[in-house]
C-alpha positions as CSV (number, residue, x, y, z in Angstrom):
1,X,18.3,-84.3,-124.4
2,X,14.8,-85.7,-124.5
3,X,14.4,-84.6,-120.8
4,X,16.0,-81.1,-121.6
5,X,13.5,-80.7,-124.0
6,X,10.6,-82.1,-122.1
7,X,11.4,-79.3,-119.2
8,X,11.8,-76.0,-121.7
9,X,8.5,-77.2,-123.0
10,X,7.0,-77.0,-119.7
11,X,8.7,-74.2,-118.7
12,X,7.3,-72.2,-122.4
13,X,3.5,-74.0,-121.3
14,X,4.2,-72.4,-117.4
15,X,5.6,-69.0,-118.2
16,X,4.4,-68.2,-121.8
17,X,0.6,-67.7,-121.1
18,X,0.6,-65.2,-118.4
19,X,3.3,-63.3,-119.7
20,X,1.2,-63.1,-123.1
21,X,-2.1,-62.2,-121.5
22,X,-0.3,-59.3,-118.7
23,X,1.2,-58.4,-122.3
24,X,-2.2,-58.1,-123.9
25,X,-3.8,-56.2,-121.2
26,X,-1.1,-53.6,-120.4
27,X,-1.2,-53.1,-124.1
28,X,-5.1,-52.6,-124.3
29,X,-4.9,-50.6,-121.0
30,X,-2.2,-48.2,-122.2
31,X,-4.1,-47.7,-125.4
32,X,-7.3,-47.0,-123.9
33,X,-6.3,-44.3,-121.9
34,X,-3.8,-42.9,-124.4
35,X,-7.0,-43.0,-127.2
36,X,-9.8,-42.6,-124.6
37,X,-7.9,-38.9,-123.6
38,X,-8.5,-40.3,-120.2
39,X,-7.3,-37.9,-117.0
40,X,-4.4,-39.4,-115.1
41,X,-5.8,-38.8,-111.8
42,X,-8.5,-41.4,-113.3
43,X,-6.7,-43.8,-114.8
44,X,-3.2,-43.5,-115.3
45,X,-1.2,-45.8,-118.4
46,X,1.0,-48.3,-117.4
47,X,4.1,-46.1,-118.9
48,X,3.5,-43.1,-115.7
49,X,2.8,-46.0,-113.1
50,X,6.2,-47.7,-114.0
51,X,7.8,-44.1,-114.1
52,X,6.1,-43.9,-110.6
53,X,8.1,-46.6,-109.9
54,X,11.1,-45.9,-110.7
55,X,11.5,-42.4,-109.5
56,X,9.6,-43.0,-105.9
57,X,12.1,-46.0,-105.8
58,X,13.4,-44.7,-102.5
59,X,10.1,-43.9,-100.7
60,X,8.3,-47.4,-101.7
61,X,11.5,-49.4,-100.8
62,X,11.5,-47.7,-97.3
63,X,7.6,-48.5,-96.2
64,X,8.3,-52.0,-98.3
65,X,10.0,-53.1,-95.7
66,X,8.2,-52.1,-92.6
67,X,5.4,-53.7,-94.6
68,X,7.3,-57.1,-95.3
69,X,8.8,-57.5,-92.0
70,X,4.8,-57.2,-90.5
71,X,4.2,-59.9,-93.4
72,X,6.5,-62.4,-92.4
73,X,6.5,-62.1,-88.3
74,X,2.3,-62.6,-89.2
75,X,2.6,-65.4,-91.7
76,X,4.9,-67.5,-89.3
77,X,2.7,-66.9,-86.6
78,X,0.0,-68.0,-88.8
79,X,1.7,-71.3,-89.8
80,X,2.2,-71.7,-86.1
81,X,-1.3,-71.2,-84.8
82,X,-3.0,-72.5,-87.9
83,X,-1.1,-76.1,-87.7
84,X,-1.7,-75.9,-84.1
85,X,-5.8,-75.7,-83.5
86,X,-5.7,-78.2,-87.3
87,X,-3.6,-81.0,-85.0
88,X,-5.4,-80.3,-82.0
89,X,-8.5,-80.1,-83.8
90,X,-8.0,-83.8,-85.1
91,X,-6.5,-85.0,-82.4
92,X,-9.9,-85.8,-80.5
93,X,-13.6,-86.2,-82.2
94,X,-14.5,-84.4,-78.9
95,X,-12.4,-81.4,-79.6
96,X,-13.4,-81.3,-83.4
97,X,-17.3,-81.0,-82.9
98,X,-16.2,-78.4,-79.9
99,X,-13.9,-76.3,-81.5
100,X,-14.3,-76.1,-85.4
101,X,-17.5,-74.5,-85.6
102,X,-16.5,-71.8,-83.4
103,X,-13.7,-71.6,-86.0
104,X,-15.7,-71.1,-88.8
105,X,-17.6,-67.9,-87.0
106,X,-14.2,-66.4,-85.8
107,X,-13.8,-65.9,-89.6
108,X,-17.4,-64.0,-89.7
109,X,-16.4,-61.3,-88.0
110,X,-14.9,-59.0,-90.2
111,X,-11.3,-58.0,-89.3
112,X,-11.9,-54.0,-90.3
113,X,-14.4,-53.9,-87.2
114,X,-11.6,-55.7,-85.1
115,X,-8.5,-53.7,-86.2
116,X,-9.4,-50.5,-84.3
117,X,-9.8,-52.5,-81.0
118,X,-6.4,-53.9,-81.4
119,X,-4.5,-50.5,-81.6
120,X,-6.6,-49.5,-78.7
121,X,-5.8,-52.7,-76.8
122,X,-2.2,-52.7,-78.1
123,X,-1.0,-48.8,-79.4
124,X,0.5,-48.4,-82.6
125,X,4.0,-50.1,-82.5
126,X,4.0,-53.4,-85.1
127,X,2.1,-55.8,-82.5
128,X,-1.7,-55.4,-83.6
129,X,-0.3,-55.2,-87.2
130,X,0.8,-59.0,-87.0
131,X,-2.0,-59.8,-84.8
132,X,-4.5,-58.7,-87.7
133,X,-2.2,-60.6,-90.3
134,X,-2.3,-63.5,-88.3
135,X,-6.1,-63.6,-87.9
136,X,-6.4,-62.9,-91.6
137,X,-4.0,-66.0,-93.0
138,X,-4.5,-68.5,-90.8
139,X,-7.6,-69.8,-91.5
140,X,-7.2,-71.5,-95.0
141,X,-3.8,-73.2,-93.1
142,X,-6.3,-74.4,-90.3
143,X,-8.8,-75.8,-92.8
144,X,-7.0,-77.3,-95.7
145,X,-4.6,-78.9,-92.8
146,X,-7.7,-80.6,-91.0
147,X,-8.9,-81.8,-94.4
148,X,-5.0,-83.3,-95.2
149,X,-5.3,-84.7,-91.9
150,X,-8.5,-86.6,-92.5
151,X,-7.3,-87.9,-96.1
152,X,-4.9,-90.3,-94.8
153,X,-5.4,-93.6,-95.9
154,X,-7.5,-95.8,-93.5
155,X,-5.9,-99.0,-94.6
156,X,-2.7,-97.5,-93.6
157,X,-3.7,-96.0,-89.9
158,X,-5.1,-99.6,-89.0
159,X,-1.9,-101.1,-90.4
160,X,0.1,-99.2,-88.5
161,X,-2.2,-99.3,-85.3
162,X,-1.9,-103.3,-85.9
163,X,1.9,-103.0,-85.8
164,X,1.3,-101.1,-82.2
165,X,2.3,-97.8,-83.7
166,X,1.8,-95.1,-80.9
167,X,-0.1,-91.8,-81.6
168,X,2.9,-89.9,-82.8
169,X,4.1,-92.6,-85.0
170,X,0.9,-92.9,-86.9
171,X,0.7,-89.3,-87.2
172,X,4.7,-89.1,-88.5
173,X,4.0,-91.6,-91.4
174,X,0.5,-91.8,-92.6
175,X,-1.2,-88.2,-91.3
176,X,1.8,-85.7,-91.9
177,X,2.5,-86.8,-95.2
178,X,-1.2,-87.3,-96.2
179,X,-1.4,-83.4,-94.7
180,X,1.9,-81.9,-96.8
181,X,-0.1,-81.1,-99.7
182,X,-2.9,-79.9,-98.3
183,X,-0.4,-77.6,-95.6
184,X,1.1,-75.9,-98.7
185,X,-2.5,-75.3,-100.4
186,X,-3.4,-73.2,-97.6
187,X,-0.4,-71.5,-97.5
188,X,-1.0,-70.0,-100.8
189,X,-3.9,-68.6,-100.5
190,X,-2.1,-67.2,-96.4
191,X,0.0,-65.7,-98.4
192,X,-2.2,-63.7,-100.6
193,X,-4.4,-62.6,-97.4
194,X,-1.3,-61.8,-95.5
195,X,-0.6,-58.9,-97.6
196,X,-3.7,-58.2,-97.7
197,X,-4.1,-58.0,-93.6
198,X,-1.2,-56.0,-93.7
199,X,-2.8,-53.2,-95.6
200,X,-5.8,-53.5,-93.2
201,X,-3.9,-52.8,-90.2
202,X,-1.6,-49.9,-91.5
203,X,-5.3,-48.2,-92.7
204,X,-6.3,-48.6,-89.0
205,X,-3.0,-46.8,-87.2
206,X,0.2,-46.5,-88.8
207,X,3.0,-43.7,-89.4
208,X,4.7,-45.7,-92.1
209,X,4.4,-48.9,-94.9
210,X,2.5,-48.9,-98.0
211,X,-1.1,-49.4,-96.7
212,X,-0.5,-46.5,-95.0
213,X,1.4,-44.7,-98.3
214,X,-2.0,-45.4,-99.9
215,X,-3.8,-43.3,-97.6
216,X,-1.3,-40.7,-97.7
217,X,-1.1,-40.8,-101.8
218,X,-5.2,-41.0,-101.4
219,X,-5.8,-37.9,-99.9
220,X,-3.4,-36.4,-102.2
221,X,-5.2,-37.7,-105.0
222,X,-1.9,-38.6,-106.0
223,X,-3.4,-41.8,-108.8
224,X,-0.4,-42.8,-110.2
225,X,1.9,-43.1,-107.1
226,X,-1.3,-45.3,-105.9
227,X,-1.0,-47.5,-108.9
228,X,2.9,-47.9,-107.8
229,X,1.8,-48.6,-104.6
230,X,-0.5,-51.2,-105.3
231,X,2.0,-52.8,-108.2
232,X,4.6,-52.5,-105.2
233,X,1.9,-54.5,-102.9
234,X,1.6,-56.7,-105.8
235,X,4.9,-57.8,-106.4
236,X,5.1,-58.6,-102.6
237,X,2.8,-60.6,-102.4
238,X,3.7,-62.8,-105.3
239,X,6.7,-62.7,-104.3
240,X,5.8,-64.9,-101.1
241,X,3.2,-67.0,-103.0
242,X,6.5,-68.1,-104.9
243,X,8.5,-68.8,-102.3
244,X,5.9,-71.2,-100.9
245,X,5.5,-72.9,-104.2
246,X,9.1,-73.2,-104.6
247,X,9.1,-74.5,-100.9
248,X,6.7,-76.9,-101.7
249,X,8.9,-78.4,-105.0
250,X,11.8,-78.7,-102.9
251,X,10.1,-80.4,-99.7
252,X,7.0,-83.0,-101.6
253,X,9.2,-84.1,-104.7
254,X,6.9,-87.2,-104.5
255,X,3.8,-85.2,-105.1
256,X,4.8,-83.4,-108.1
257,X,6.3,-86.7,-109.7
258,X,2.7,-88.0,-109.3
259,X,1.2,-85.0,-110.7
260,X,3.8,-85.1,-113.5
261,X,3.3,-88.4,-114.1
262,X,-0.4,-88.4,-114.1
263,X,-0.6,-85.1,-116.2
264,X,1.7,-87.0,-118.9
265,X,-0.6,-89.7,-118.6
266,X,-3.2,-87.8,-119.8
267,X,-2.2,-85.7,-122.1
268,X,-0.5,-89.0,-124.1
269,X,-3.9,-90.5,-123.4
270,X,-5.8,-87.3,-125.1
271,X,-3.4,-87.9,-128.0
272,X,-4.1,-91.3,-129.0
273,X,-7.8,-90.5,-129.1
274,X,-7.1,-87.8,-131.3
């Protein structure tokens, strides 16, 4: 019973505070453009954007998934190449000072500029769409994967080179697992930028998907369908961010124990002084 309770209380401390606050704001929102007298085509309320929703149902469900399916073909091949260069990266100091800052600057170019060259280079089918998805996300995999990489313990990797562990077995049991939380880090924020990626590339060349819905709706000045658009986009995008994190529950048990443990520490800890 004790644990029952202890998990609805952290589900009410989880859930509770961002449902209050989107509360709040939808609220204030509605109310200021209901008071304010403000045009729809400016700002429309939340009540005509959920209408939106409803009755363009059909239309956003149909570019949703030709938007989706670019998402998920680009964030696996970001997972893929992003692992990659972070393991090849670390697996040589040589490689490391050769290859990451040239890493860094692939991320200074700005994808907008690159996009175009891609649908000349590729046409318009969904291959320069994943290609721009994939340069988008994998970078914070790459990074945060190199710095789980370099976290694992010392004391452990000379233990285990002592006991004439080979490259593979010292990467298996001290690196990977040092690298896990890390991995899933950067997939978070992948999965906000692959959305975001996705968008880019439908701008560029594209006969259907929501990025390219938003310029359609643009041009239309159509505001509200916009906003659905965008809430639409939104959802999607969470949507995968949850996934990970669930993912991540289910796969590092260990690491949310600790972090559990640690936060229940504290907050007993915060008590006492009290």
């Amino acid at each position: 019973m004790f644990a029952r309770g202890t998990r609805a209380r952290r589900l009410a401390a989880t859930v509770l505070p961002p449902l209050l606050f989107a509360i709040f704001v939808l609220g204030a929102w509605q109310l200021y453009t209901v008071v304010g007298d403000i045009k729809e085509s400016t700002l429309p309320p939340p009540t005509d954007i959920a209408k939106a929703l409803w009755d363009d149902r059909s239309m956003l469900i149909e570019n949703a998934w030709v938007t989706i399916k670019e998402i998920l073909i680009g964030f696996v091949f970001a997972i893929i190449l992003g692992v990659g260069i972070a393991v090849l990266i670390r697996s040589s100091r040589t490689i490391e000072r050769a290859v990451y800052p040239w890493l860094v600057v692939s991320q200074m170019v700005p994808i907008p500029a690159i996009a175009p060259l891609l649908i000349i280079w590729f046409g318009f089918e969904m291959q320069p769409k994943v290609i721009v998805i994939v340069l988008v996300s994998f970078f914070p995999i790459a990074v945060n994967t190199i710095d789980g990489l370099r976290a694992a313990e010392p004391e452990l990797l000379n233990l285990l080179k002592t006991l004439k562990a080979n490259a593979w077995q010292r990467f298996r049991k001290a690196q990977l697992p040092a690298a896990l939380p890390f991995l899933f880090s950067g997939l978070k924020v992948a999965a906000a930028l692959s959305v975001i990626g996705a968008v880019f590339a439908e701008w560029v060349g594209a006969s259907e998907g929501l990025g390219y819905l938003i310029l359609v709706l643009n041009n239309q000045t159509a505001t509200t369908e916009m906003f659905a658009v965008i809430v639409t986009l939104a959802s999607i995008g969470i949507a995968l961010f949850l996934i990970v994190t669930l993912l991540e529950r289910l796969l590092l048990p260990w690491y949310y124990e600790s972090r559990e443990t640690e936060g229940e520490g504290l907050h007993l800890e915060v008590e006492e002084k009290v």
